[in-house]
C-alpha positions as MATLAB code, in Angstrom:
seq = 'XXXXXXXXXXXXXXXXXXXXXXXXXXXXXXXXXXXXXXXXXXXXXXXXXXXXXXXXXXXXXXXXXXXXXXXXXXXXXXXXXXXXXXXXXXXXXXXXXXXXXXXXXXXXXXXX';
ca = [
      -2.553    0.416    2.101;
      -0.824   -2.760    2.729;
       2.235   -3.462    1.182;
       4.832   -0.894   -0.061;
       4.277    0.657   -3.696;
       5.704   -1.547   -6.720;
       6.676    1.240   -9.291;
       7.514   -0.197  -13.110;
       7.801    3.994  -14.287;
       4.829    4.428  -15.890;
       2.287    2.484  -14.015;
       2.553    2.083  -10.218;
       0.778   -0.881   -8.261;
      -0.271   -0.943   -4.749;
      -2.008   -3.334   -2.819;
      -4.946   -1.765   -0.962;
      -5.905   -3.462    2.342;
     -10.218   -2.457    3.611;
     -12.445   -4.575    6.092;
     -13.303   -6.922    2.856;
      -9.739   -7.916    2.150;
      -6.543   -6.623   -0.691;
      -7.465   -5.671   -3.937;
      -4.680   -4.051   -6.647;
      -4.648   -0.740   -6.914;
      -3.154    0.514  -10.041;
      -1.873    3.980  -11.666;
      -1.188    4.621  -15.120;
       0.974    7.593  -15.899;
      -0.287    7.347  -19.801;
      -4.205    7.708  -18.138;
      -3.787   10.129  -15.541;
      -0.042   11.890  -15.341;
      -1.457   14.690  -12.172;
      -2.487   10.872   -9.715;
       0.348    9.155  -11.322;
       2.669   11.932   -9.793;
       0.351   11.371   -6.439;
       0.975    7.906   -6.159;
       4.483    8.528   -6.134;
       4.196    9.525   -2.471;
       2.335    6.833   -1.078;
       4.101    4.701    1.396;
       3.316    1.723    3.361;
       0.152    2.132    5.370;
      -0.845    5.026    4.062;
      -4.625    6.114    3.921;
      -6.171    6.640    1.259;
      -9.469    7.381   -0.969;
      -9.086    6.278   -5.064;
     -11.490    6.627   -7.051;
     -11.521    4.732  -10.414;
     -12.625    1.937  -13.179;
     -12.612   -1.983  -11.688;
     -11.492   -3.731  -14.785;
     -10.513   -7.440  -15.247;
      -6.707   -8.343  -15.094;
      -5.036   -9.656  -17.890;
      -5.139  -13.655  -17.803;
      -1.167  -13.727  -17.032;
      -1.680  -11.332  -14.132;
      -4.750  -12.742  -12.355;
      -3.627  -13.573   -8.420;
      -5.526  -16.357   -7.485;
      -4.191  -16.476   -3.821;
      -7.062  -13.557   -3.003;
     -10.671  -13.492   -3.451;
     -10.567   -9.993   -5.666;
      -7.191  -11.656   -7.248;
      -9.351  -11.456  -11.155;
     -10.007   -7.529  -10.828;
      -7.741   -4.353  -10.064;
      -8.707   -0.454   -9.506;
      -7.563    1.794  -12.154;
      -7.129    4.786  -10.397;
      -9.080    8.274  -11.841;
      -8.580   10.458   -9.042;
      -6.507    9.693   -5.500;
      -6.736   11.907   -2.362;
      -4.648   11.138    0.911;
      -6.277   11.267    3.747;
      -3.161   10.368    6.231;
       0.286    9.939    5.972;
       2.450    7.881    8.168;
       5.164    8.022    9.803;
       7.747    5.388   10.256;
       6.591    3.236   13.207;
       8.286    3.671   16.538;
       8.251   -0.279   16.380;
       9.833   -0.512   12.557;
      12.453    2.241   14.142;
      13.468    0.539   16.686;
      13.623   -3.036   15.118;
      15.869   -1.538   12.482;
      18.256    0.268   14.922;
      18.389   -2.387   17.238;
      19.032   -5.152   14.581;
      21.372   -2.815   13.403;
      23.383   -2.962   16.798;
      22.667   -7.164   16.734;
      20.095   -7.274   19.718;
      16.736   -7.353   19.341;
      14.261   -4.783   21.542;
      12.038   -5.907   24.150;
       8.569   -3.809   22.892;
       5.899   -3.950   25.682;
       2.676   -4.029   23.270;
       0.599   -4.072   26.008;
      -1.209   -1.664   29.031;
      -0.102   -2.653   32.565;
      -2.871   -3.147   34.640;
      -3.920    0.139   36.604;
];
């Protein structure tokens, strides 16, 4: 997944993030009330497996900053295949902005 859920109550939009780019995810309480209840769980990054119907957005919803920006999945069936965590980098950002310093995060190896 890429960004963080966007819940409206009944239907719940994410945006899912594969090697080919973002496309919206979406899950409709009124269509499917047992994935609906799934999708409440899903957090940033997640991964995931949906299964559903690629239908064309509305004309007043169509994102045309992304190639897949006239489409979204409607979601029939939604397994998760790995949770995560809070990052060790997100947790320490937030404490440490939190105390008004930032962290020094090696993201690198040092050379054997």
């Amino acid at each position: 997944m890429g960004q963080s859920p966007r819940d409206l109550g009944q239907i719940i939009f994410i945006d899912l993030r594969d090697r080919t780019g973002v496309t919206q995810v979406v899950f409709n309480h009124e269509l499917n009330a047992a994935v609906h209840q799934k999708a409440e769980a899903l957090r940033n990054e997640f991964v995931i497996a949906a299964i559903g119907t690629v239908k064309r957005r509305d004309a007043d919803t169509i994102n045309p900053n992304i190639p897949t920006g006239e489409v979204e999945l409607v979601v029939s069936e939604l397994r998760i295949l790995k949770r995560v965590e809070a990052s060790a980098i997100s947790a320490v950002g937030h404490s440490a902005r939190e105390r008004g310093n930032t962290p020094e995060i090696p993201l690198h190896r040092p050379a054997p």
